[in-house]
C-alpha positions in Angstrom: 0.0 0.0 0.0 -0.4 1.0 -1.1 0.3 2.6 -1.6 0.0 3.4 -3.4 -1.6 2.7 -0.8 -0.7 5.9 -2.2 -3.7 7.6 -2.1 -3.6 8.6 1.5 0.2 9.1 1.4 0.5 11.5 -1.3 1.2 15.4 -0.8 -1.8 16.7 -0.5 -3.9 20.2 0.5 -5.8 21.8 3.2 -9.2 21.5 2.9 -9.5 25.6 4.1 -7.4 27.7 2.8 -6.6 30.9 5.4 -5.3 34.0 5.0 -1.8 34.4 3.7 0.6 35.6 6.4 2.8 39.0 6.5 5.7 37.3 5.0 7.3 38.9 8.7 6.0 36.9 10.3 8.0 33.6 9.3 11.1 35.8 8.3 11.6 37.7 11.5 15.0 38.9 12.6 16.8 36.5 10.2 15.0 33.4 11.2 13.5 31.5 8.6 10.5 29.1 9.3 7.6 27.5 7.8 3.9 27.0 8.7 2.5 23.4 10.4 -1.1 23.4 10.3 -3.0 20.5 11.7 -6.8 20.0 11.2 -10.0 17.8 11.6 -13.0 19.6 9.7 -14.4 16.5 8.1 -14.4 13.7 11.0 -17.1 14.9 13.1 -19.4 13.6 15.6 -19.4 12.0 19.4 -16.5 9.4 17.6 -14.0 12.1 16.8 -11.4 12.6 19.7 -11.1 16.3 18.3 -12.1 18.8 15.6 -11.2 22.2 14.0 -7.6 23.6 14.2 -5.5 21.4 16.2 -2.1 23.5 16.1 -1.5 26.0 13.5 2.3 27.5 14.2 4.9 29.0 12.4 8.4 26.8 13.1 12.0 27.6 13.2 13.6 25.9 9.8 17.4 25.2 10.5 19.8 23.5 8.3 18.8 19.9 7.6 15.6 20.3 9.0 12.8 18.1 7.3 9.1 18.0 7.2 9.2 14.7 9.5 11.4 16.3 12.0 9.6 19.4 12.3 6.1 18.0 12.6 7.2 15.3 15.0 9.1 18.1 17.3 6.2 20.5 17.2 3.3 17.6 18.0 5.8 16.6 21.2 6.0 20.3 22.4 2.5 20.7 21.8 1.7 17.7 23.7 0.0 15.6 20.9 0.3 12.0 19.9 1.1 11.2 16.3 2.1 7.6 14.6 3.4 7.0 11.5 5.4 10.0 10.8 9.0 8.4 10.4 7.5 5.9 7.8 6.2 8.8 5.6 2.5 7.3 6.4 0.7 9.0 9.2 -2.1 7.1 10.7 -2.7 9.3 13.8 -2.7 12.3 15.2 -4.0 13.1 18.5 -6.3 10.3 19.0 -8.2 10.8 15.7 -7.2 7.9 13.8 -7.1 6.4 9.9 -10.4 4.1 9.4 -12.2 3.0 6.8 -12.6 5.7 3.9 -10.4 8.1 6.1 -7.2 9.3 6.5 -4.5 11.8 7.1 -3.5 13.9 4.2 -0.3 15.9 3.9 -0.5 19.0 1.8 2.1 21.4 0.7 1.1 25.1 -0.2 -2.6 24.4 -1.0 -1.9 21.6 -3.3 -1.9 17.4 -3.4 1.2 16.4 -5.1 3.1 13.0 -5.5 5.1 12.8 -2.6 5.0 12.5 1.1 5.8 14.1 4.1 9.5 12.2 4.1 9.6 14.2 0.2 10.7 17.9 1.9 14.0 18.3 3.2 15.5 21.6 3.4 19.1 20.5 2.2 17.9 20.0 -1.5 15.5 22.7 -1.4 11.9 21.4 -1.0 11.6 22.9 2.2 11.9 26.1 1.9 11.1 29.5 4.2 7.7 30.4 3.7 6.3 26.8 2.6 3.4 25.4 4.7 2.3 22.3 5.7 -1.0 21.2 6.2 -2.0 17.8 7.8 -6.0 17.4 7.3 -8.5 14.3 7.4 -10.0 13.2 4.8 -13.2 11.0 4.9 -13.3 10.6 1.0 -9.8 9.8 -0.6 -9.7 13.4 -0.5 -12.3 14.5 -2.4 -13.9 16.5 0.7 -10.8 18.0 0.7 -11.0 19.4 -3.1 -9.0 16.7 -4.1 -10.6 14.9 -6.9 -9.0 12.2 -9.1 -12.1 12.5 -11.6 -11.7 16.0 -11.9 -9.4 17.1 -15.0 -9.6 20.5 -14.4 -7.0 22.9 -14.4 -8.9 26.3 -14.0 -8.6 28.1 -10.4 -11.9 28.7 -8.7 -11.1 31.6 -7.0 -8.4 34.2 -6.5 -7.6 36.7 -3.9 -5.4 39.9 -3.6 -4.6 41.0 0.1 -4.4 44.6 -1.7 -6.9 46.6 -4.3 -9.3 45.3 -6.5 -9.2 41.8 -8.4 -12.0 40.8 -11.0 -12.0 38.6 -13.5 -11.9 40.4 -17.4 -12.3 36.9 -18.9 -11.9 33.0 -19.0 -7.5 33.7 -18.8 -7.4 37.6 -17.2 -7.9 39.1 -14.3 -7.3 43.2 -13.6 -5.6 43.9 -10.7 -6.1 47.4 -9.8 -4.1 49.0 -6.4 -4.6 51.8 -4.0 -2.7 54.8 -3.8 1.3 53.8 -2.3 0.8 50.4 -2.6 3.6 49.1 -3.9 3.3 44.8 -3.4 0.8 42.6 -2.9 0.1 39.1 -2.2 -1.8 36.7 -4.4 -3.8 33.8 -3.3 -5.4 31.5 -5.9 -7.1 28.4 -5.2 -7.4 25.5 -7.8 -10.7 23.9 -8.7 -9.3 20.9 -8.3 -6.3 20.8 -5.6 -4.3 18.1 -7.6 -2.8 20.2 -10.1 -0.2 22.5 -8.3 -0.4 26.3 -9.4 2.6 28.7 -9.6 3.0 32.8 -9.9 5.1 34.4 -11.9 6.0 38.3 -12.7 7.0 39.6 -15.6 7.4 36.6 -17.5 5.8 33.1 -17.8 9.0 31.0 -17.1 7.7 27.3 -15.8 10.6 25.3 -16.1 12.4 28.2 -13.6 11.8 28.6 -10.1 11.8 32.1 -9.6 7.9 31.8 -8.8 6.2 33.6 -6.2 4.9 31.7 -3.0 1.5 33.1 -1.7 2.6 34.1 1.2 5.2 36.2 -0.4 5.1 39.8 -1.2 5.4 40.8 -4.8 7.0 43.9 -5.7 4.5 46.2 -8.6 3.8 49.0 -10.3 1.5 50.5 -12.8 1.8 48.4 -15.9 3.2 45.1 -14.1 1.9 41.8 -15.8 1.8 39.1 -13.4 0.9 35.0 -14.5 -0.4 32.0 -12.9 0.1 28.9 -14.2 -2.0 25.6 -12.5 -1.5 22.3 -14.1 1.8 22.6 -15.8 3.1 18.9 -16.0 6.7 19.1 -15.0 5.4 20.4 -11.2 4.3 16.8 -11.0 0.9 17.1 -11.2 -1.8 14.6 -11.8 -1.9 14.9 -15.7 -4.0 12.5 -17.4 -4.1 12.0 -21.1 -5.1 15.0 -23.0 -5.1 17.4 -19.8 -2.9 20.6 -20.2 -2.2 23.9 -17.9 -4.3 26.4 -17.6 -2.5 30.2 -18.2 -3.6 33.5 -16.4 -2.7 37.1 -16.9 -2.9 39.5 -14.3 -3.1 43.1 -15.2 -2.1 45.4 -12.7 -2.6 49.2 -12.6 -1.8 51.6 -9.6 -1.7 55.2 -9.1 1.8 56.7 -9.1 3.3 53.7 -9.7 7.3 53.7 -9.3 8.8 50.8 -11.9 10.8 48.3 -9.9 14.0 47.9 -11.0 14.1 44.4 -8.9 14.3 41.5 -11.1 13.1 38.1 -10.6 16.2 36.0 -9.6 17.7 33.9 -12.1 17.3 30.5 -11.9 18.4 27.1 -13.1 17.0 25.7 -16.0 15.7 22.1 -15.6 18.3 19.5 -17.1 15.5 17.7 -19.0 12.3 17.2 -20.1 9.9 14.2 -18.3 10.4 12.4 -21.5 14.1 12.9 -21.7 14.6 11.1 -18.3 12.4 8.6 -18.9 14.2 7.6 -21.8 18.1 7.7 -20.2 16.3 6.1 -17.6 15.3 2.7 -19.7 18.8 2.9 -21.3 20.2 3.0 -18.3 17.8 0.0 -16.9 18.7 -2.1 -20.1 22.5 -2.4 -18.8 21.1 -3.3 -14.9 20.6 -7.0 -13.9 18.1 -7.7 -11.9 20.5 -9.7 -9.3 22.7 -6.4 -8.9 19.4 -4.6 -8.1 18.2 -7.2 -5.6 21.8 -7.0 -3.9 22.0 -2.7 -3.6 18.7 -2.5 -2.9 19.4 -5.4 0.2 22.7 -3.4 1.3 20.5 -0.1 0.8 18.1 -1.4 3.7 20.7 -3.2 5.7 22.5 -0.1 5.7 18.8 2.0 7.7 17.4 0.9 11.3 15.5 -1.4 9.4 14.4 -4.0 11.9 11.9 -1.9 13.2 8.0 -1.6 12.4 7.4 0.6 9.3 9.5 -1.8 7.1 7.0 -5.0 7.3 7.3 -5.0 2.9 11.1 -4.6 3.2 11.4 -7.0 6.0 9.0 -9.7 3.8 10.6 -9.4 0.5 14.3 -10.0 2.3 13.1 -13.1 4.0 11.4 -14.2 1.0 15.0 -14.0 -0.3 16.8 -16.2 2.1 18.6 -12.9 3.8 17.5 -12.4 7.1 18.9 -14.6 9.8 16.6 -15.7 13.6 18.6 -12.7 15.2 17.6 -10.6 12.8 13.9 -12.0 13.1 13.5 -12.0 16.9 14.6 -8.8 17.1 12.5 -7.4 14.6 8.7 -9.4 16.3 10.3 -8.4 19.6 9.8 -4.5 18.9 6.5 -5.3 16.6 5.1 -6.8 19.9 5.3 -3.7 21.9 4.7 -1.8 18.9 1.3 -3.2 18.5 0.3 -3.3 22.3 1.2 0.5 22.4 -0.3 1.5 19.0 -3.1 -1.8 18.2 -3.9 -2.3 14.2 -7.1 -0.3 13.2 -7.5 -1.7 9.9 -7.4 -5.2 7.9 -4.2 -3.9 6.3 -2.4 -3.2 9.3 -3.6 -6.5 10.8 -2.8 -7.9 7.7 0.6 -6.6 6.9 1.7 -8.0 9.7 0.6 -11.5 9.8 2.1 -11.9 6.4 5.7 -10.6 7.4 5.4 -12.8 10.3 4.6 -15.8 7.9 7.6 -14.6 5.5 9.7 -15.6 8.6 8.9 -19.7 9.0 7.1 -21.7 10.7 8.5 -20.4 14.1 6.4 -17.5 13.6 4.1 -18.5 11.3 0.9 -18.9 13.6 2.4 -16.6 15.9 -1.2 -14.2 15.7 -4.3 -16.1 17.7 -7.2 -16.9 16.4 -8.8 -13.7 17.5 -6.1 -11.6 15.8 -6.8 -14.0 12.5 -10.7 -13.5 12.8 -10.3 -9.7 13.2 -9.2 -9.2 10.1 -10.7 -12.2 7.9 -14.0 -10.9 9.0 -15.3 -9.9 5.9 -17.7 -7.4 7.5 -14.4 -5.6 9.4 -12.1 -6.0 6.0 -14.6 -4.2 3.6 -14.9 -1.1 6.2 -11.7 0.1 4.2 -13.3 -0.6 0.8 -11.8 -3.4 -1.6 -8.4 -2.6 -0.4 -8.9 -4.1 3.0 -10.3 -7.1 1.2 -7.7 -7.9 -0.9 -5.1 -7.7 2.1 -6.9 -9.8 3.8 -7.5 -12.2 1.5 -3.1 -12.7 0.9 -2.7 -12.7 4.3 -5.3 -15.8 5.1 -3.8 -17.9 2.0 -0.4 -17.0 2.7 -0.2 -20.5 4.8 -2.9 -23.0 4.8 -5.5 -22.4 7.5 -8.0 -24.1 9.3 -11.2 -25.2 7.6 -13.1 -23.0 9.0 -11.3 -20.4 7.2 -12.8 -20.9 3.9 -15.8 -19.1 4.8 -14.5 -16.1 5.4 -12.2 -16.4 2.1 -15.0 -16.9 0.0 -16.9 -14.2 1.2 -14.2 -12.2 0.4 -13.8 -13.7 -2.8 -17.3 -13.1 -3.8 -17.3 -9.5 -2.8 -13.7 -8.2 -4.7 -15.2 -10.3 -7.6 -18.6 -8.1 -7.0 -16.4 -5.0 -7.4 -15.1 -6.0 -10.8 -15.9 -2.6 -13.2 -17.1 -2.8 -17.0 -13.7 -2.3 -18.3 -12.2 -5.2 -16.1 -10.2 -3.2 -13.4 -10.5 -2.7 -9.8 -10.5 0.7 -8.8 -10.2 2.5 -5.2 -13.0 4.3 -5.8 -14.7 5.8 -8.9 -15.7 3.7 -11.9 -12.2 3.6 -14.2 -9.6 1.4 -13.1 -6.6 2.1 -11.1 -3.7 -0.1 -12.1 -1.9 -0.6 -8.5 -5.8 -2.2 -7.3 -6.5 -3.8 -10.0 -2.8 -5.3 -9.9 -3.6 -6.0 -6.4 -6.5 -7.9 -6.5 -5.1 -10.4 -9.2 -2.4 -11.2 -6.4 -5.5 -11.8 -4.0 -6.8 -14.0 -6.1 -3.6 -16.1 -7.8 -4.0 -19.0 -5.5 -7.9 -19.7 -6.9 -6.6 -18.9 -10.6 -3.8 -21.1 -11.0 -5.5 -24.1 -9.2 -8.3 -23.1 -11.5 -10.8 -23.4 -9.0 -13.6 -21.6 -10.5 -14.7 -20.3 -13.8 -15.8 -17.0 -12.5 -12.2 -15.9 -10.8 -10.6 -17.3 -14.2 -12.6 -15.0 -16.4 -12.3 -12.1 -13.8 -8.5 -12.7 -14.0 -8.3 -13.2 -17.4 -10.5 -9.7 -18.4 -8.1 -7.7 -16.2 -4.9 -9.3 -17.8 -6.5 -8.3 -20.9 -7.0 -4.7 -19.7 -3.3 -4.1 -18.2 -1.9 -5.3 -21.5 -4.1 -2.9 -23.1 -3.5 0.2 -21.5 0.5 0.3 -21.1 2.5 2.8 -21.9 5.1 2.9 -24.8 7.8 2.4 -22.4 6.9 -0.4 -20.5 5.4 1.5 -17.3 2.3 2.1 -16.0 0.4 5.2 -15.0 -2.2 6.5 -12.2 -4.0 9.0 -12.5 -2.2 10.6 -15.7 1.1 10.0 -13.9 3.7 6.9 -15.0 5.3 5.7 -11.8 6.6 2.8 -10.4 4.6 1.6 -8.2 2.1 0.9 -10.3 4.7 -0.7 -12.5 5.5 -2.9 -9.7 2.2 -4.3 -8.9 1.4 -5.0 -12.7 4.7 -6.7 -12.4 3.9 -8.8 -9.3 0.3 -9.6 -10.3 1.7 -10.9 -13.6 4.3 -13.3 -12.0 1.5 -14.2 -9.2 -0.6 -16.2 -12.2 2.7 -17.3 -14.9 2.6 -14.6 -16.8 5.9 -13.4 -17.7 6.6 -9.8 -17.4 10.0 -9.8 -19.6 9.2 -12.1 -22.1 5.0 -11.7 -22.5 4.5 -10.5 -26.2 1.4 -9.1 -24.3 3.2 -7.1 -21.6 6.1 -5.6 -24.3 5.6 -2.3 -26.1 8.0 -0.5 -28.5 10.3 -2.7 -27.4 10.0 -2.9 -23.9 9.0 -4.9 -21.5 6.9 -4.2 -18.3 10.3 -5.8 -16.1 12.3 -3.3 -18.4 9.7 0.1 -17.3 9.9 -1.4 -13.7 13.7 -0.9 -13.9 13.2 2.4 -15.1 12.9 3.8 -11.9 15.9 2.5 -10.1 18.5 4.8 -8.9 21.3 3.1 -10.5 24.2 2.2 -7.9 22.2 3.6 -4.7 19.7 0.9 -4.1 17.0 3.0 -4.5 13.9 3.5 -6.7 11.6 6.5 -7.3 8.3 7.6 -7.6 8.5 9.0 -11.0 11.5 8.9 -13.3 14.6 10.7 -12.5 13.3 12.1 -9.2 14.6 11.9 -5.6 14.7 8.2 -3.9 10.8 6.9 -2.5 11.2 4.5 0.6 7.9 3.4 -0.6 8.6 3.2 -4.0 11.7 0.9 -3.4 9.9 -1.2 -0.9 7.2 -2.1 -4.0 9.7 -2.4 -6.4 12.1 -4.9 -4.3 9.3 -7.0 -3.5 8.1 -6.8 -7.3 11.6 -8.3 -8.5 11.4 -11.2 -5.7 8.3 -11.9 -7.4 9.5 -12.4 -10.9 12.7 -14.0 -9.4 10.7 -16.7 -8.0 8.0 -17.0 -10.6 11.4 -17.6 -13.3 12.7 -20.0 -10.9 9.9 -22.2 -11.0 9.4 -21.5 -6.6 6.0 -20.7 -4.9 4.6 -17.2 -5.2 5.8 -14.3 -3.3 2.7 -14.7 -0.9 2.5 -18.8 -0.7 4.5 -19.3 2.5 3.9 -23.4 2.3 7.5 -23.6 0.9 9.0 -22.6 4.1 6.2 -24.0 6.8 6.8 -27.0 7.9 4.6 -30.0 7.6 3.9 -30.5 11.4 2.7 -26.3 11.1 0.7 -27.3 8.4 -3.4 -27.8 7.9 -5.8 -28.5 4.8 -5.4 -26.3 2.5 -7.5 -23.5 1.6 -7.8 -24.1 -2.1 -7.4 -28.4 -1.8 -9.5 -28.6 1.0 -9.8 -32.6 1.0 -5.9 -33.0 0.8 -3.7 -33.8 3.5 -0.3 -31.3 4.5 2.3 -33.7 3.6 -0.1 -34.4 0.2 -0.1 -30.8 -0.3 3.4 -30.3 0.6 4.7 -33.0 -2.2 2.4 -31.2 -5.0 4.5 -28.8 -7.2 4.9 -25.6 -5.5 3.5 -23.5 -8.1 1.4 -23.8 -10.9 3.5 -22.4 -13.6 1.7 -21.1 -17.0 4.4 -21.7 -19.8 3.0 -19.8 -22.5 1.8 -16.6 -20.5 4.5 -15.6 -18.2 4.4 -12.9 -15.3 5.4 -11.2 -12.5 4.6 -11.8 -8.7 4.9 -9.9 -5.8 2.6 -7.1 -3.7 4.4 -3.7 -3.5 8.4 -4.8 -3.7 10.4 -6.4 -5.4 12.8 -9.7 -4.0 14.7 -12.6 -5.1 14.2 -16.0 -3.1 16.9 -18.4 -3.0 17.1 -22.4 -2.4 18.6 -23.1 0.7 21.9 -24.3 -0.7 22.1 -20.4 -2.4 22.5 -16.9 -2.0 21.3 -14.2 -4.2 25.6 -13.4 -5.2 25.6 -17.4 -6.1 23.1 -17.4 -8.0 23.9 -14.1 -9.8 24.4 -15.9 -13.3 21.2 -17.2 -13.5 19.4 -13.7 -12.3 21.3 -12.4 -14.7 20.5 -14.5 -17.3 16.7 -14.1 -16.1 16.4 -10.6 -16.1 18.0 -9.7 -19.2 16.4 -12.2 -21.3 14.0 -9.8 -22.8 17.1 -8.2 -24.3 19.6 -11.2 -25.0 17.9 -14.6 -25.7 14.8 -16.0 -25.4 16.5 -19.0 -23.4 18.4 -17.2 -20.4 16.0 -18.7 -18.0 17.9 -21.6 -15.8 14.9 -23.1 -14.0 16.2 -24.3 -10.4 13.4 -26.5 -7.8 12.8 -25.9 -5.3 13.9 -27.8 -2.2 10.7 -28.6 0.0 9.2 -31.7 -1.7 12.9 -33.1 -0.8 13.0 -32.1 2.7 9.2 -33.5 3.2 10.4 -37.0 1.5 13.5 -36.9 3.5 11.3 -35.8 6.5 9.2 -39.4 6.2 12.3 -41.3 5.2 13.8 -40.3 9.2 10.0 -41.1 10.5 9.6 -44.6 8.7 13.6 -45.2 10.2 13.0 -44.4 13.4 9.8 -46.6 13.5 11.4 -49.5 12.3 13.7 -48.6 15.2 11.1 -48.4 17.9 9.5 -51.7 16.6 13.1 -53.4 16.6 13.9 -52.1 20.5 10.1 -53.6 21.7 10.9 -57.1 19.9 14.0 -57.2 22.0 12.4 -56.3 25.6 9.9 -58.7 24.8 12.6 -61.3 24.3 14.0 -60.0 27.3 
């Protein structure tokens, strides 16, 4: 989560907009600062803890300073509770919690960008004096808060001058006329819809420069000036679907005795390239990267943090899943989620969730390590769909990642039935809305992988097959995907993990290759080549949450070429004793199930697996360096020969048989010792 669960982890805006500041006030004496707003004006009721204005404060911004570290310093002088904050994803503030349709959005100077709140940092310039952040609850994905994916327009719906007259001359001017003396003014527009970011400009319309004007900032006039507002412009990282463009506005201002400023705007750095010139470097440069040196950087990469620590359950997964994280390493890791959880308990089925499958990831020692009541919570279809199909689908992977009791299969069915009721015309899954959203719509094939390849039922086959159909249809020229008008990677990912979830082969897949690339290839677009990182869009600053989706994303693939389980079928590392009937074999034994292959493996579609990062998984005998030549050969197959694959088997089925081998022994043993005390 996604991301994705990206929705409510995107930059987004306050839902009111107040009155610009004297720019004094957060530039007094020298000190610069920034504004931290924090508000509730849409959860409401005897349930909320609070609502209104929480804290709104201007803050000291020092060298280094970032918009985690600032918000997590100001809610502990104020006294307030937050969680979430150094994970980029806030879940709580104060008692008023994420649930269901709700959430915490972060915005950035009235607008809902592409980031999160780990995206501003003042050392590379995103933070800046004057910015202001604004953390607001949404009860809508946002759209309460003016925030509305189905909206494609770029026009403002207001705009205010703190000076003079403003009206509006026509659909792109507005006359801006200023009392006697007045000699600067502040502009505040506000965008009909808060996705596309706006700008201001004097003199000139410069986009790709940042000498714009921040609306808390004075701007020097005089009679004559011209000044320009540009909302929507696509290289500010906006939401820019196909065939949506900016929207221009001229402000004509007049004054009496107007003085002409000499001041001009400060020069600034052009932009090194277009979004389509770093795209394109960036599949060059992905062509030369194998898949195996990713996996290993992007490992080191996460070694390298505080990483056993909650916050990194996908991280955490995807390195087990690869063979790379050793008991101490585990112990540690459930020894801090333990009093994470009795301090801060899961709210939602993909809290719950999340961590019942990174608990699985780890073995049978901790597989089962949840009770029942923790399992029921969140397989309780009622409790699951309270946070829309996304809660279903989570729960769903974590109930079949390990076979579970019989009684089980009620609950998975029911969620079956209701993710297949959510199917839309064009077969997608969607968040909300009624056009598909490729990060759910990969999601939910993962959710249902286990009933597809065993070919359980007609219904999820079709349902699977219709949505295959539709992600092949609607990828772009290079390989990636796109949300919302925006290619990005984790969308990329979870096409590439729900391909390798039912055989489909994300490299190779005539289907899943256009102009040349393949879906694998636009996946490895957005890695940071050498750093271990991966990033929301191309050529921008490393995502923690892109990576994570990405890593797990190559695991997938790795495992699906490898002929191994999928990334969320755990039975390859339970062990028998841990292990009950089978969700989707329900009259099979364990040790039957156990000696089946381990995955069903579609030779003429092939695919990616994984959830929202990529991994490699190793045999036991291997680690991801040893087994560098067939990675290698694996990932650049699409680009060297259609036979680089070296399939490798898995080692369970061997262990089970050697497993009943030392049982039948030791009986013959047993029967051998009674024969001789009975002679005795």
């Amino acid at each position: 989560m996604k991301k994705r669960i990206k929705v409510m982890s995107c930059v987004l805006t306050a839902a009111v907009v107040t009155s610009a500041l004297p720019f004094a006030v957060y530039a007094d004496n020298g000190t610069e600062k920034i504004r931290i707003v924090v508000e509730n004006n849409t959860f409401t009721g005897d349930n909320a803890a609070w609502t209104g204005t929480l804290v709104d404060k201007w803050v000291e911004l020092k060298k280094d300073s970032t918009a985690v570290t600032l918000f997590k310093e100001l809610m502990s002088e104020e006294g307030f509770t937050q969680t979430g904050a150094d994970t980029g994803y806030i879940t709580e503030i104060n008692g008023v919690s994420a649930e269901g349709m709700g959430g915490w959005m972060i915005g950035f100077d009235d607008w809902y960008g592409n980031g999160g709140i780990t995206a501003f940092k003042e050392s590379d310039g995103t933070l800046e004096n004057g910015d202001e952040l604004f953390f607001s609850y949404s009860m809508d994905w946002g759209v309460d808060l003016g925030s509305d994916f189905n909206n494609t327009s770029t026009k403002l719906k207001s705009l205010e001058a703190d000076s003079g007259d403003i009206e509006s001359v026509d659909d792109s001017t507005y006359s801006l006329t200023l009392p006697e003396g007045v000699q600067s003014v502040k502009l505040t527009p506000v965008a009909e819809n808060k996705n596309y970011r706006y700008k201001i400009y004097k003199d000139d319309y410069t986009p790709d420069e940042d000498n714009d004007y921040k609306r808390t900032e004075d701007i020097s006039v005089s009679d004559g000036d011209k000044l320009y507002i540009g909302v929507g412009h696509a290289s500010w990282h906006s939401w820019m679907p196909d065939g949506v463009s900016e929207t221009v506005y001229t402000v004509n201002v007049s004054a009496q005795e107007a003085e002409h400023s000499d001041e001009q705007p400060e020069e600034s750095v052009p932009a090194e390239s277009s979004e389509e010139s770093i795209s394109q470097s960036s599949e060059d440069i992905s062509a030369s990267v194998s898949t195996d040196l990713i996996i290993e950087e992007v490992t080191e990469q996460i070694k390298s943090n505080d990483y056993l620590v909650p916050g990194y359950e996908w991280e955490l997964m995807t390195l087990s899943r690869l063979d790379s994280l050793d008991k101490d390493e585990k112990d540690e890791y459930m020894e801090k989620l333990n009093a994470y959880i009795s301090d801060n308990p899961p709210v939602n089925a993909t809290d719950y969730a999340k961590y019942s499958i990174v608990a699985d990831s780890f073995g049978p020692d901790y597989s089962g390590f949840y009770d029942d009541e923790y399992t029921d919570t969140y397989s309780d279809p009622d409790f699951a769909q309270k946070q829309g199909i996304n809660g279903a689908v989570y729960a769903l992977i974590a109930l079949n990642a390990v076979p579970r009791e019989k009684d089980r299969q009620a609950s998975a069915e029911k969620l079956v039935d209701y993710i297949l009721s959510s199917q839309l015309d064009d077969g997608g899954w969607t968040f909300y809305g009624d056009e598909y959203d490729p990060d759910m719509t990969g999601m939910v094939i993962q959710s249902l992988a286990p009933y597809y390849n065993n070919k359980t039922d007609e219904k999820i086959t079709e349902a699977v097959d219709k949505a295959i159909s539709l992600l092949s249809e609607v990828q772009n020229e290079n390989g990636t995907y796109s949300s919302y008008g925006s290619e990005n990677c984790e969308s990329t990912a979870q096409v590439v993990t729900a391909l390798s979830s039912v055989g489909i082969d994300a490299d190779k897949d005539e289907r899943f290759i256009k102009n040349g690339v393949s879906a694998l290839a636009g996946l490895k677009s957005f890695y940071n080549t050498g750093e271990g990182t991966f990033s929301h869009t191309a050529g921008a600053e490393a995502n923690k949450y892109s990576t994570a989706q990405a890593f797990y994303a190559l695991c997938a693939y790795y495992r699906f070429s490898n002929g191994m389980t999928i990334l969320y079928d755990m039975s390859d590392i339970i062990s028998e004793s841990n292990q009950t009937e089978s969700p989707d074999e329900p009259e099979n034994s364990a040790a039957e199930i156990s000696e089946q292959p381990e995955a069903s493996v579609i030779t003429d579609d092939k695919e990616e697996t994984g959830e929202v990062s990529g991994i490699i998984e190793n045999s036991e005998s291997s680690s991801p360096a040893e087994t560098a030549d067939t990675a290698d050969n694996v990932s650049e197959s699409s680009v060297n020969s259609s036979d680089g694959t070296v399939a490798t088997s898995d080692n369970s089925s061997g262990r089970v048989i050697a497993f009943m081998i030392i049982i039948a022994m030791s009986a013959l043993v047993a029967v051998a010792l009674k024969k001789d005390r009975n002679k005795d």
